[in-house]
Steps between C-alpha positions, in 0.01 A plus 500: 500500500509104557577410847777264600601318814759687730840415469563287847708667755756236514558549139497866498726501754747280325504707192614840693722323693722276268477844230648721782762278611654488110443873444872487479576221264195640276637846479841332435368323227306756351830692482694251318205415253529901426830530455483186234220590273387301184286584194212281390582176387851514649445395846765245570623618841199643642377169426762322662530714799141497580458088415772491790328731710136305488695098472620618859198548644347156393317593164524245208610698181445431163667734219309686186628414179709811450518706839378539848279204656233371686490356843240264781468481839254258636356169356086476485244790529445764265744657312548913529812668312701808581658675217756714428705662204873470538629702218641820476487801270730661191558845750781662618467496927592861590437453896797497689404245742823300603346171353405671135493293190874376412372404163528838245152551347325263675279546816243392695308805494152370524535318824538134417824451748196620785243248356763239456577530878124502600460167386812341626363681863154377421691135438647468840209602665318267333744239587441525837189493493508201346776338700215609791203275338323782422490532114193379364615424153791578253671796390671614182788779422510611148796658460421638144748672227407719257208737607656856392442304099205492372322226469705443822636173638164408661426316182802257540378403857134467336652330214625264737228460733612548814192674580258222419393398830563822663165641632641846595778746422681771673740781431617848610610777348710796632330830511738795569183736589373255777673580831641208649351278701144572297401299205202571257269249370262502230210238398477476099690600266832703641728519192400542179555288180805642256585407175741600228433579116739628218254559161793549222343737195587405142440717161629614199679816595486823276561880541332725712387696194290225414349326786173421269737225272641307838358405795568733782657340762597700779171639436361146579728452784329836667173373433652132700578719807187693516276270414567196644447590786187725436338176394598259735327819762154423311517079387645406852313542809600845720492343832758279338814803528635396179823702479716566145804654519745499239891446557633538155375689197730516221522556142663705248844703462470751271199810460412475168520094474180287626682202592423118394527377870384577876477369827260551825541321824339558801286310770131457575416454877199359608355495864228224399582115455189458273551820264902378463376179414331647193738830417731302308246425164344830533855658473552262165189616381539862556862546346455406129165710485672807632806498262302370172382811406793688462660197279777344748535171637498423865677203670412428840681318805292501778672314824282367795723632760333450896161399633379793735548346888173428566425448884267196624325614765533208717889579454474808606242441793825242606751845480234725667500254815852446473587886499209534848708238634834536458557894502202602674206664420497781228842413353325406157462772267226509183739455186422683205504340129814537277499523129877283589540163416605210705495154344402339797138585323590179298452344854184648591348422140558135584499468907343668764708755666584825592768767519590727752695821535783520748535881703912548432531838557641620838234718641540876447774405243570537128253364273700348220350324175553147325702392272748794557823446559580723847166270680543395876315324666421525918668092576222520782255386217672143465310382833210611413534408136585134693249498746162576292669266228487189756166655687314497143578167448424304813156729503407341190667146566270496806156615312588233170568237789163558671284251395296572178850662395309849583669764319323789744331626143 
């Protein structure tokens, strides 16, 4: 692993102080931003409440063109970003919390409301440390809609370059196995790519009785499910952990009719940056070859969905030392891979960076899953969410400020 300088005591020593005193107004805002979920895309008051929340502590904010925003602290250095995703999912919250989703349908079952609050805790730490002459260089929140979509909003802050001269990125993400006060970290590649494709089947319909004067379609549409994926297992590298699975298979409405249309849809996950990179033509090939010999036509969408999160090292050497220094020694857990995706792999296709999971389980307690709708989440994770947020990011301010700009690689 690279090494990196020590955070400075003085600095460390801000961070868990000025993230202890707010535990309060943290938890208090984590609440509300529960309680007022909103989908992708739709962000308007999670935007506005958490532009307030960062304008009062002295960071300069500058709005996306549809929702959520970006914002700077500090004026020369390098640049380092913190992300998170402030949007909220299409589920039904079932917990019976006393600050539960008051919007029917909609909730923040994935954890957002607890990254959302990292960061702002992360921003007032940082603050101070600035307002202490101690920040050596700039800092940038991306507050980013849009990630439980695929291709995910990470494309609109791309799009609009507000990562240009950042030189490293950061985000968390809750993990409802990790106990908290633990995180896990992983170098390379933590998430895995995931993308979407429908292939619509076209023939000539006919009668069962006579399969041999039309082209068998659902026929075809077995051989899609089967093999597809078969074939991918042998043209695509092993190591690689493609992943088929189909959603939707459909065709057909009567037993003695072979019908003139069909639909598959399914995703292919991919653990490898460089096999993703190339799944996509090999799919396009595949397809028509399979169908054509049972006389059927295949039309194929194929949708680049995320990046897999691939981990810099020197990114996560920065979290490593952060984690040592900040919540003692043997708080940091080995993550394992997920065939999930997170768009912040957009990020780490472009930038540096690194993601980390964040221990929100109360220890000896339930373990719940994502994306369901009866989740909670131990509110003890928001400092610590906060404190390795800000600790990542002056550990790698202070090794790009060194001279030579040493990344610690």
């Amino acid at each position: 692993m690279p090494s990196l300088p020590a955070l400075p005591s003085p600095t460390a020593a801000i961070l868990t102080e000025v993230v202890d005193q707010r535990t309060t107004d943290l938890v208090a805002l984590r609440r509300e931003l529960h309680a007022h979920p909103e989908v992708s895309w739709a962000e308007e008051q999670t935007t506005e409440r958490l532009v307030a929340a960062v304008t009062s502590l002295g960071w300069r904010t500058q709005r996306l063109a549809r929702s959520g925003f970006v914002a700077d602290l500090g004026d020369a250095g390098p640049l380092v970003a913190l992300r998170t995703d402030i949007d909220a999912l299409p589920v039904q919250e079932v917990s019976d919390v006393p600050f539960a989703s008051t919007v029917p349908g909609v909730a923040h079952a994935c954890g957002h409301d607890v990254h959302m609050t990292a960061v702002v805790g992360a921003a007032a730490a940082l603050t101070e440390v600035h307002r202490a002459g101690l920040l050596p260089g700039r800092v940038r929140l991306v507050f980013q809609p849009a990630e439980e979509v695929m291709p995910g909003g990470a494309l609109e802050v791309l799009s609009e370059r507000h990562l240009d001269e950042v030189e490293r990125i950061f985000a968390l993400h809750c993990d409802p196995v990790v106990e908290v006060g633990r995180v896990a970290l992983r170098s390379g590649a933590l998430t895995s790519a995931a993308d979407k494709i429908e292939i619509r089947l076209e023939g000539t319909g006919g009668h069962t009785s006579r399969p041999h004067l039309t082209g068998d379609l659902t026929f075809a549409l077995a051989k899609l499910v089967t093999e597809l994926p078969a074939v991918l297992s042998r043209r695509l590298d092993p190591r690689a952990g493609v992943s088929v699975v189909w959603g939707v298979v459909r065709s057909g409405s009567a037993v003695n009719v072979i019908p003139r249309d069909g639909l598959l849809a399914g995703t292919i996950r991919i653990l490898d940056r460089e096999t993703w990179h190339s799944c996509e033509d090999m799919v396009r090939e595949l397809v028509p070859q399979i169908v054509r010999p049972y006389g059927v036509t295949a039309h194929l969408d194929y949708q680049r969905g995320v990046a897999p999160v691939v981990n810099d090292p020197a990114a996560h050497a920065a979290l490593a030392a952060t984690a040592a220094a900040l919540l003692g020694p043997g708080h940091a857990d080995q993550a394992v891979q997920s065939l999930g995706g997170e768009d912040f792999g957009w990020y780490t296709d472009t930038v540096p960076g690194a993601m980390f999971r964040l221990g929100t389980r109360t220890p000896g307690g339930r373990v719940y899953d994502l994306h369901q709708g009866d989740l909670v989440v131990d509110e003890a994770a928001i400092g610590v969410g906060a404190r390795m947020l800000a600790g990542a990011a002056l550990t790698s301010l202070t090794s790009l400020a060194a001279p030579g700009g040493a990344t610690g690689v």
